[in-house]
Backbone as numpy.savetxt, mean C-alpha at the origin, in Angstrom:
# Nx Ny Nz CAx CAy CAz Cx Cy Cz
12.74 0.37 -17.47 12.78 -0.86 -18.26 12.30 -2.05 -17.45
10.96 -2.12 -17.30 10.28 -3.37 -16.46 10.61 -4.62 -17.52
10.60 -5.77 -16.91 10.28 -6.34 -17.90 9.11 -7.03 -18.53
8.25 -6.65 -18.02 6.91 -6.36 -19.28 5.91 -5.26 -18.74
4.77 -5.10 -18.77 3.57 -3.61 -18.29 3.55 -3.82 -17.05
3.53 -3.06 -16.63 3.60 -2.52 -15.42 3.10 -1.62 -14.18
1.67 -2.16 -13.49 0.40 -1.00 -13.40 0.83 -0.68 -11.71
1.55 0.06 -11.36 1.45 0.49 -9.76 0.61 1.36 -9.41
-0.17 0.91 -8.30 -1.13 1.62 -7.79 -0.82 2.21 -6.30
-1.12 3.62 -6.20 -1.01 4.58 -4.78 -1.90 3.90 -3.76
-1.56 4.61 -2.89 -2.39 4.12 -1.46 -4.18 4.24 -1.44
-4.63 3.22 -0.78 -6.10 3.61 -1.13 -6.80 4.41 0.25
-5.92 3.53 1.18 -7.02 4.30 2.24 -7.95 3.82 2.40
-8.72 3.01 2.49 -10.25 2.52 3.15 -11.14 3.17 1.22
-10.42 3.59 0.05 -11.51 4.31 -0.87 -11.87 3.28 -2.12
-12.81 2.90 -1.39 -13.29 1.29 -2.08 -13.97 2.14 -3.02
-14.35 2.91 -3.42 -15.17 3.85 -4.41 -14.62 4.45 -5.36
-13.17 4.77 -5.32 -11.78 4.52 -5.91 -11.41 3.71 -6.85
-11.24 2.52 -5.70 -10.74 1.22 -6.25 -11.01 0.69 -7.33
-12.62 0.91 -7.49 -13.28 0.05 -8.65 -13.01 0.70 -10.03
-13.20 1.86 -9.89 -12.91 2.76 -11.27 -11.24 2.92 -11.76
-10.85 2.78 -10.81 -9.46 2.83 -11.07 -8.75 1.34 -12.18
-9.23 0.47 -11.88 -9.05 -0.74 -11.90 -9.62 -0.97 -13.49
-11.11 -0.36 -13.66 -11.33 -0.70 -14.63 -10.67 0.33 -15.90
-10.60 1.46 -15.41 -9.05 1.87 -16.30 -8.39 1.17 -16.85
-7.35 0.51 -15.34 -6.23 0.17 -15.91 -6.54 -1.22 -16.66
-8.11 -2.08 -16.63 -8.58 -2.77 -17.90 -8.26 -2.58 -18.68
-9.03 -1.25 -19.10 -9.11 -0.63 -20.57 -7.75 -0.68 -21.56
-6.79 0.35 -20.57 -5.57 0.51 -20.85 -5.19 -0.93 -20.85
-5.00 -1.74 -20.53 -4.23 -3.16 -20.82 -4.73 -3.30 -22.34
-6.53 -3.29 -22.82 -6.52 -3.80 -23.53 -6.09 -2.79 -25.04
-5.96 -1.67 -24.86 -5.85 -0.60 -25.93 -4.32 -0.22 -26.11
-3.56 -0.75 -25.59 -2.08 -0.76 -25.47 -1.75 -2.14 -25.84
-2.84 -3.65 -25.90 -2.20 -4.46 -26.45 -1.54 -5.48 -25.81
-1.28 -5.02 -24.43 -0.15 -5.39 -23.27 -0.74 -7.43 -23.15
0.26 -8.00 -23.24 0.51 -9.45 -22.45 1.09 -9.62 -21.27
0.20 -10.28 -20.45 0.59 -10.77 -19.29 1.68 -9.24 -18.53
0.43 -8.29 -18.35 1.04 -7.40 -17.63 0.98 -7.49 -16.23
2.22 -6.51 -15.37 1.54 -6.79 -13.33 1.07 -5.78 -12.95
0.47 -6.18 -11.86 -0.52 -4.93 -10.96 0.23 -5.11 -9.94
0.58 -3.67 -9.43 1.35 -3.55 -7.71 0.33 -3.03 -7.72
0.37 -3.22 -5.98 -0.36 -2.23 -5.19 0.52 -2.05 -3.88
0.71 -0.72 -4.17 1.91 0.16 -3.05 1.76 0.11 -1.65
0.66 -0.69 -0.97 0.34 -0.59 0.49 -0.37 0.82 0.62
-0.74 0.65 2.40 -1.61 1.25 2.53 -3.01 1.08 2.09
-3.80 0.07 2.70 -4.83 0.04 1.78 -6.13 0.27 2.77
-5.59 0.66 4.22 -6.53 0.63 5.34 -6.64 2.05 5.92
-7.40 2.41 7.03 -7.35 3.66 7.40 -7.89 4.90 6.53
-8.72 5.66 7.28 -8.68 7.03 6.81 -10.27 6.91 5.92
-10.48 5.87 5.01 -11.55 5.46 4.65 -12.14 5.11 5.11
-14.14 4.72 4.63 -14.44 4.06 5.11 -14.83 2.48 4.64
-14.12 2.13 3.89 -13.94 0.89 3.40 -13.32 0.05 3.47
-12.11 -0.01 4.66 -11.02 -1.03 4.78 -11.29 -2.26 4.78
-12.62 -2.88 4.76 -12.17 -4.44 5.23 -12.76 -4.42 3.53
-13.94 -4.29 2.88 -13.87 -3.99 1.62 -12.67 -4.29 0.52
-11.82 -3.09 1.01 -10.44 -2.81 0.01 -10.22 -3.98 0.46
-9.81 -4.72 1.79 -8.81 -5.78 1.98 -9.15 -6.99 1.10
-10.79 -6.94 1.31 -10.95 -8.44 0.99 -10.81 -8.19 -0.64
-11.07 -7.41 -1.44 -11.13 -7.65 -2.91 -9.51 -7.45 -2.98
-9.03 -6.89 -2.38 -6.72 -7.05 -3.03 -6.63 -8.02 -2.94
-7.19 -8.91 -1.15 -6.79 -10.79 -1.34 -7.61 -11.05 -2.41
-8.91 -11.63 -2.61 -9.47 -11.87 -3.87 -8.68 -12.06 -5.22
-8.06 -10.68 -5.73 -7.41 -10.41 -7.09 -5.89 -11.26 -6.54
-4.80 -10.81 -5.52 -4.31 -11.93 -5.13 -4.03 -12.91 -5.15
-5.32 -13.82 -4.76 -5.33 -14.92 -3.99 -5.85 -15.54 -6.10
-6.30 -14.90 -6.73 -6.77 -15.39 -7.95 -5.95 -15.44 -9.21
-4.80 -14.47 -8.60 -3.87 -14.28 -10.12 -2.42 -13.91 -9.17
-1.95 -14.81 -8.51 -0.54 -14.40 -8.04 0.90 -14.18 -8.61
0.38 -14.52 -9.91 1.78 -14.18 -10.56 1.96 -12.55 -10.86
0.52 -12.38 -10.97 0.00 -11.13 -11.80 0.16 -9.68 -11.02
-0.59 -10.18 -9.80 -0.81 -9.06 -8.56 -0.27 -9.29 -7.99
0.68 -8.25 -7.29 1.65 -8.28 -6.10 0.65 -7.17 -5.01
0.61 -7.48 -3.72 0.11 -6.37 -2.95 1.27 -6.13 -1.63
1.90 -5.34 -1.38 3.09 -4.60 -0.94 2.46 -4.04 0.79
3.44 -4.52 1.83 3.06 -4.09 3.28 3.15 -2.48 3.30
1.93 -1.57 3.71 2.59 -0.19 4.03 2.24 -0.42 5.59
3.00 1.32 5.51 3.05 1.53 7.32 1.63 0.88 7.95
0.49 1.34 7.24 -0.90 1.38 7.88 -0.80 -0.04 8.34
-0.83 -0.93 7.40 -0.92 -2.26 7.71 0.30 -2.91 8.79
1.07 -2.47 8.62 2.01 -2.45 9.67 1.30 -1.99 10.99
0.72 -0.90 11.45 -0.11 -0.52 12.74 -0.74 -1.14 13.07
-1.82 -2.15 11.62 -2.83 -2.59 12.37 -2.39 -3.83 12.94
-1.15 -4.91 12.71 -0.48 -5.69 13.07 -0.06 -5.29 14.49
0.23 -4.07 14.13 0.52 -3.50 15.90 -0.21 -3.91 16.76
-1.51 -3.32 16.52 -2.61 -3.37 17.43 -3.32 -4.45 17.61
-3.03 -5.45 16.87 -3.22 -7.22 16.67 -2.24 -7.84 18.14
-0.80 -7.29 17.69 -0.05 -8.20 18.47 0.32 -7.02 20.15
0.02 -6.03 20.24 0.51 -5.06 21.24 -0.48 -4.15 21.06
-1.88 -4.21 21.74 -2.78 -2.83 21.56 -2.45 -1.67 22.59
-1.79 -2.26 23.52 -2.15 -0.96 24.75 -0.50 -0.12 24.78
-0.10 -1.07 23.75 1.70 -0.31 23.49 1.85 0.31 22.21
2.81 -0.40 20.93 3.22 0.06 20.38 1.98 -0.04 19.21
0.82 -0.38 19.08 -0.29 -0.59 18.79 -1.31 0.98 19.02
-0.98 1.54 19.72 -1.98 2.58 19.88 -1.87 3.51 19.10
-0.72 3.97 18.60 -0.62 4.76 17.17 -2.03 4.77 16.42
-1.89 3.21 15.90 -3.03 3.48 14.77 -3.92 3.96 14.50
-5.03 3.47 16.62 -5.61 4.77 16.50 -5.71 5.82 16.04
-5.10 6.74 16.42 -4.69 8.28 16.11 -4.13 8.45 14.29
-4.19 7.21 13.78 -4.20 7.24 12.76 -4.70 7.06 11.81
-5.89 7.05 11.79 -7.16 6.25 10.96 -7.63 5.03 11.50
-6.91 4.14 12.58 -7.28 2.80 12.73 -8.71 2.70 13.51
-9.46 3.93 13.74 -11.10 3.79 14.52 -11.86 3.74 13.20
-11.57 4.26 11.73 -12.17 3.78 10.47 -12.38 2.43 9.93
-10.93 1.72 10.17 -10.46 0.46 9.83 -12.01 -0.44 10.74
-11.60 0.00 11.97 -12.46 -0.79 12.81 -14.44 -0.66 12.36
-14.17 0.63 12.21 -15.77 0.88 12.12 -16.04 -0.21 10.83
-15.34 -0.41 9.82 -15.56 -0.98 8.83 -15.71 -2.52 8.96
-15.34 -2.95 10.19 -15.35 -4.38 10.63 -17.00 -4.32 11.64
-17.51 -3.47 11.90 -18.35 -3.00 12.77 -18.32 -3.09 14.54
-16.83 -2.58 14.52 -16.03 -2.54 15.62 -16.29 -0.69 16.11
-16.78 -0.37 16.97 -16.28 0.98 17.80 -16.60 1.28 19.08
-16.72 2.29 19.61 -16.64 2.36 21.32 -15.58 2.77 21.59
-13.91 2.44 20.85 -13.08 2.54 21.46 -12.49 4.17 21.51
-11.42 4.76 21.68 -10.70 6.02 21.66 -9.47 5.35 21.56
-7.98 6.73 21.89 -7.07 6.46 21.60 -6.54 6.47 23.28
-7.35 7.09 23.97 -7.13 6.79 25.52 -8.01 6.13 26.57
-8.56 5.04 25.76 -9.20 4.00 26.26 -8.54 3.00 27.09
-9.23 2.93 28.58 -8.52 1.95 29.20 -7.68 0.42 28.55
-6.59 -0.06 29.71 -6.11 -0.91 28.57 -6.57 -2.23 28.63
-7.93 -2.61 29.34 -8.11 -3.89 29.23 -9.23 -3.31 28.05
-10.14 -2.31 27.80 -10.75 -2.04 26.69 -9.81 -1.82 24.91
-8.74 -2.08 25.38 -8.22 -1.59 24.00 -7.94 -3.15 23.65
-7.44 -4.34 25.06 -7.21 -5.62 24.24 -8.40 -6.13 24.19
-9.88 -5.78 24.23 -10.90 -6.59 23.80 -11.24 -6.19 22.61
-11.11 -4.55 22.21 -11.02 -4.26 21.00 -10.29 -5.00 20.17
-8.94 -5.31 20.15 -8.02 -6.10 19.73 -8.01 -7.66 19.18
-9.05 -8.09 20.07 -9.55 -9.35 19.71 -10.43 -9.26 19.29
-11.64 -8.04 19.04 -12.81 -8.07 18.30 -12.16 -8.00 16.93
-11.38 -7.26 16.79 -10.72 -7.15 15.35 -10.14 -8.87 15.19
-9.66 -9.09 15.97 -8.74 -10.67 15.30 -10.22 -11.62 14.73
-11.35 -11.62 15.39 -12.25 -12.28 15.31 -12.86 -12.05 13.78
-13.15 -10.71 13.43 -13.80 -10.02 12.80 -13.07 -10.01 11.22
-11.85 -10.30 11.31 -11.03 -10.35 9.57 -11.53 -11.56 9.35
-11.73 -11.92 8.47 -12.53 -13.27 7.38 -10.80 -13.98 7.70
-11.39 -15.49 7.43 -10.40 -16.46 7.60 -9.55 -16.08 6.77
-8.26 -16.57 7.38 -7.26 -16.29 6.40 -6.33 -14.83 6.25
-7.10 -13.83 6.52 -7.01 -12.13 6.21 -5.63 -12.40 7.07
-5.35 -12.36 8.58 -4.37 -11.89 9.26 -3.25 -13.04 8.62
-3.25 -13.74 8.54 -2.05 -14.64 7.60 -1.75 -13.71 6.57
-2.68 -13.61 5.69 -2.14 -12.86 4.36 -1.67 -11.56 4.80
-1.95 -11.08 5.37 -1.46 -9.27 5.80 0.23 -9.53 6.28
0.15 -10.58 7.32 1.22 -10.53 8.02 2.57 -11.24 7.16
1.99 -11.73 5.87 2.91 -12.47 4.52 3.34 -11.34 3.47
2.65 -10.29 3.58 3.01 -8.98 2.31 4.31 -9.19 2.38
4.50 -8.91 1.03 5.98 -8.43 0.84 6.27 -7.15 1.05
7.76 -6.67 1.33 7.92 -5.38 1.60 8.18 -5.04 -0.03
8.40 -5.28 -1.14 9.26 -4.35 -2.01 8.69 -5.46 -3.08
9.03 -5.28 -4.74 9.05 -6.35 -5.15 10.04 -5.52 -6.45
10.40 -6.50 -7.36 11.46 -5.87 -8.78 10.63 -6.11 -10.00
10.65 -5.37 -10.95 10.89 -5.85 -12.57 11.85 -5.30 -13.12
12.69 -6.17 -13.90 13.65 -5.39 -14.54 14.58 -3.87 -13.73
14.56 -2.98 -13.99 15.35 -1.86 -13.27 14.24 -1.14 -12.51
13.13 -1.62 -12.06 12.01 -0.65 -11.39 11.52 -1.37 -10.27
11.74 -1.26 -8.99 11.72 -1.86 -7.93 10.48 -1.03 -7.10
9.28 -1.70 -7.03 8.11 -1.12 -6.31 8.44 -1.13 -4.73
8.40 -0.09 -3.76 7.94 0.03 -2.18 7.06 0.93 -1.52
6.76 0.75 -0.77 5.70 1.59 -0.45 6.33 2.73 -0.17
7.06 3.29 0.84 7.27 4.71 1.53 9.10 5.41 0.75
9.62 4.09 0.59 11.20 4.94 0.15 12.22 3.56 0.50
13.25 4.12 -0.34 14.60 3.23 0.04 15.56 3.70 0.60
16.48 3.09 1.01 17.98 3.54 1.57 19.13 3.63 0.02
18.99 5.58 -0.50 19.99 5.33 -1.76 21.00 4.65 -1.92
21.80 4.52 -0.49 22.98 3.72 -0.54 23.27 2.24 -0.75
22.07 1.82 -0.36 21.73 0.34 -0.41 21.12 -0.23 -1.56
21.24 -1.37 -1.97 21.01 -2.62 -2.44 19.27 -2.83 -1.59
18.40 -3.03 -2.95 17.14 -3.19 -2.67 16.64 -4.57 -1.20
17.76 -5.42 -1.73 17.56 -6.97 -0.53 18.40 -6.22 0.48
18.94 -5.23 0.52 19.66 -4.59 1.90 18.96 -3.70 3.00
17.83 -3.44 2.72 17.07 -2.33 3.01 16.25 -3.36 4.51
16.25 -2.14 5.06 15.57 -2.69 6.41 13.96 -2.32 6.48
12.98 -3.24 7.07 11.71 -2.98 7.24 10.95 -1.69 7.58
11.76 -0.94 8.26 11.42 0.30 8.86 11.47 1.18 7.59
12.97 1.31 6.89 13.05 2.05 5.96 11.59 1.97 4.60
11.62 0.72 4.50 10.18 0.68 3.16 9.23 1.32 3.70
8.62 0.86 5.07 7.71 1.22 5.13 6.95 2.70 6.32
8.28 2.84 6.14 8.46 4.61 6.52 8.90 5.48 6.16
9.81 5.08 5.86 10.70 6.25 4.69 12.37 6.36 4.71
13.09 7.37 4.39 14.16 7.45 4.72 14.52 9.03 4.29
15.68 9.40 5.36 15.91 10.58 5.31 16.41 11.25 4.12
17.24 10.33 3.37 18.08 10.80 2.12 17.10 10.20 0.84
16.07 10.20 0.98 15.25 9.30 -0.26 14.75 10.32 -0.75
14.66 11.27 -0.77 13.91 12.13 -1.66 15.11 13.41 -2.25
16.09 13.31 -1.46 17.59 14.03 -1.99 18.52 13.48 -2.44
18.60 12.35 -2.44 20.09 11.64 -2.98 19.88 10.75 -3.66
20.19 11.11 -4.86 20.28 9.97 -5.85 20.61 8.78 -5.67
20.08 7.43 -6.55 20.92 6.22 -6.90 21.89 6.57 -7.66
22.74 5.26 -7.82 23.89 5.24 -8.09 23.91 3.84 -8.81
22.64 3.07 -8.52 22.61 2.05 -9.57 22.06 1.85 -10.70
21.43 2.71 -11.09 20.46 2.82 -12.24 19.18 2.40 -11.90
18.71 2.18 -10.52 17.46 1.89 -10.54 15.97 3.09 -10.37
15.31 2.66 -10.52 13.92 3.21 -10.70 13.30 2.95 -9.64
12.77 3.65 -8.15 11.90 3.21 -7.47 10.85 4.42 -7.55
9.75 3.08 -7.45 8.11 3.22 -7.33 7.53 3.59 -6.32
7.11 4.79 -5.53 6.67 4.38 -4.42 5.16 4.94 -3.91
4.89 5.16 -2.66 3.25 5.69 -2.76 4.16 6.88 -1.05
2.97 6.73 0.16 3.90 7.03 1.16 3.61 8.39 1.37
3.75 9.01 0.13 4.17 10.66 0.77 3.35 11.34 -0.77
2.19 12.27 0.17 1.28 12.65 -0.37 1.56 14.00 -1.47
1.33 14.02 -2.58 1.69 14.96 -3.96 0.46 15.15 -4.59
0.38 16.68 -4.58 -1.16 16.74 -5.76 -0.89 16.18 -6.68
-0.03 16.11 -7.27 -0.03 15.12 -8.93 0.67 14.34 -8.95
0.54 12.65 -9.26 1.80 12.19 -9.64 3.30 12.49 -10.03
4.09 12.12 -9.42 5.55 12.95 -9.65 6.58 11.97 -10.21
7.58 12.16 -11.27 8.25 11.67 -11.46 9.70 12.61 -11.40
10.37 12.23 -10.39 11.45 12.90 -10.37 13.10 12.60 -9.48
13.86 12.41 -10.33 15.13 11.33 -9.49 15.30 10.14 -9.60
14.61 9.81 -10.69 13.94 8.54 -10.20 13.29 8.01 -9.60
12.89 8.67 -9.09 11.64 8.33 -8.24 10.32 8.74 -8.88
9.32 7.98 -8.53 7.95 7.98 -9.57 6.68 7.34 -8.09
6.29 9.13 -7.77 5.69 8.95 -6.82 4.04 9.05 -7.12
3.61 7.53 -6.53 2.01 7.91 -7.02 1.04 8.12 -5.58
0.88 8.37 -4.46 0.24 9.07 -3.62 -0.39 10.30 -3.94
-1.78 10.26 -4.13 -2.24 11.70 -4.44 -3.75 11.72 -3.25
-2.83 11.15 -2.20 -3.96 11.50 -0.93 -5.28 10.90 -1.53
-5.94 9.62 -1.66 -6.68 9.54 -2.58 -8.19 9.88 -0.88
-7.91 9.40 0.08 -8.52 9.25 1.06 -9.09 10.29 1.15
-8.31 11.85 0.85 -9.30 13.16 1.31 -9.21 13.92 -0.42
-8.11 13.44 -1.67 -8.48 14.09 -2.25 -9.54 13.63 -3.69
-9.75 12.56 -3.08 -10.55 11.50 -4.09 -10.18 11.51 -5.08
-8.51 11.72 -5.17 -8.10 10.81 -6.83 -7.00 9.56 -6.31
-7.52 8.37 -6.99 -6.75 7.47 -6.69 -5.52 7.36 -8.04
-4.19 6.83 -7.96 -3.55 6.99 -9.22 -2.88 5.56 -9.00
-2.47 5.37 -10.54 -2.25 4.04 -10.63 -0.81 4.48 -12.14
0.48 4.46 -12.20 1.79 4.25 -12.31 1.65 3.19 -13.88
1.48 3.56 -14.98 1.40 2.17 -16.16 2.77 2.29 -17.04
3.58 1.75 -16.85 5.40 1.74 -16.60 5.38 0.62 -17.56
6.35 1.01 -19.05 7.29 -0.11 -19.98 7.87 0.82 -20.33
8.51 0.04 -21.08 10.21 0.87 -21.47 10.02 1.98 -21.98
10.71 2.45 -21.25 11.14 4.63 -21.69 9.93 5.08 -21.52
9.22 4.47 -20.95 8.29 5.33 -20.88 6.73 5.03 -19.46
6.53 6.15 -18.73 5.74 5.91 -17.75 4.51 7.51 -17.73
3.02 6.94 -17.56 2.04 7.27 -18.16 1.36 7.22 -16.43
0.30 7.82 -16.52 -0.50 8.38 -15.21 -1.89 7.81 -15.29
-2.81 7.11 -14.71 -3.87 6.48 -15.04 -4.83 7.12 -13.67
């Protein structure tokens, strides 16, 4: 029970080739359903693994930065790394690497580097990237929200803490996961949305309404179109 339409979208991954078709879907569907003043999440994750990250970034700020009541765009882990590697490359920053973050970069037309690259080469990398996001980009990344609500359906990227209260939940947990999130029920009646954890098909189950369908290697991107009693697969 959102309280009005409701379009959540899975992780993209760098799949700007995705993005566009997906989107104009969930057009269509707005206009053949009728829907007023419906919202667009987007579940995080929108970097890595592709080769389109700065792409994806700049058109989410764009839609964003153009309709903020409308579009919400949500911190995932990825974006979380690349903050890593912004503020700590040769520490807690080097993950990303090893995680798609030499895609992210190629897409800025950043490479040379590895994941065991000396460490005065990993902080020049580090600043080629700070240089290289369009004005504004690292403000907005580092402003995402972790979670957001409508009505009884609370969007996050990776999972919640069942025991907890949505404003109770700690940063780590959204945007990593949690141990009891995929076994233990709520207890409040809520509905969470999430992306995070990769499913050949959209899943709805527990309440939980998972749209990750690996769009990065399996080239389907999915997008969540949620009003009352009822939630549909786009």
């Amino acid at each position: 029970a959102p309280e009005g339409p409701l379009y959540a979208v899975g992780d993209i991954h760098g799949r700007a080739d995705l993005l566009e078709p997906l989107l104009t879907r969930i057009d269509a569907d707005i206009t053949a359903q009728g829907h007023l003043a419906p919202r667009l999440v987007f579940l995080g994750d929108y970097v890595d693994r592709g080769e389109h990250s700065a792409k994806v970034l700049a058109h989410l700020r764009d839609l964003n930065r153009a309709m903020p009541y409308a579009v919400t765009c949500l911190m995932g882990n990825h974006e979380r790394m690349l903050l890593d590697f912004l503020d700590d490359p040769a520490g807690r920053g080097l993950r990303w690497l090893a995680n798609g973050g030499l895609q992210a970069l190629a897409s800025y037309g950043i490479d040379g580097i590895s994941a065991n690259a000396p460490i005065e080469d990993m902080t020049e990398t580090s600043d080629a990237l700070a240089a290289a996001l369009p004005e504004g980009m690292e403000a907005w990344l580092r402003n995402l929200p972790l979670w957001t609500r409508s009505g009884n359906v609370v969007c996050v990227h990776a999972a919640m803490n069942p025991a907890r209260a949505p404003a109770d939940q700690d940063e780590r947990t959204l945007n990593w996961g949690h141990r009891n999130f995929l076994t233990t029920p709520r207890e409040d009646g809520l509905w969470v949305v999430h992306g995070h954890t990769i499913v050949k098909h959209p899943r709805i189950e527990g309440r939980r309404i998972c749209v990750d369908t690996g769009a990065w290697q399996s080239g389907r991107l999915t997008a969540a179109a949620i009003t009352p009693g009822q939630c549909r697969f786009l």
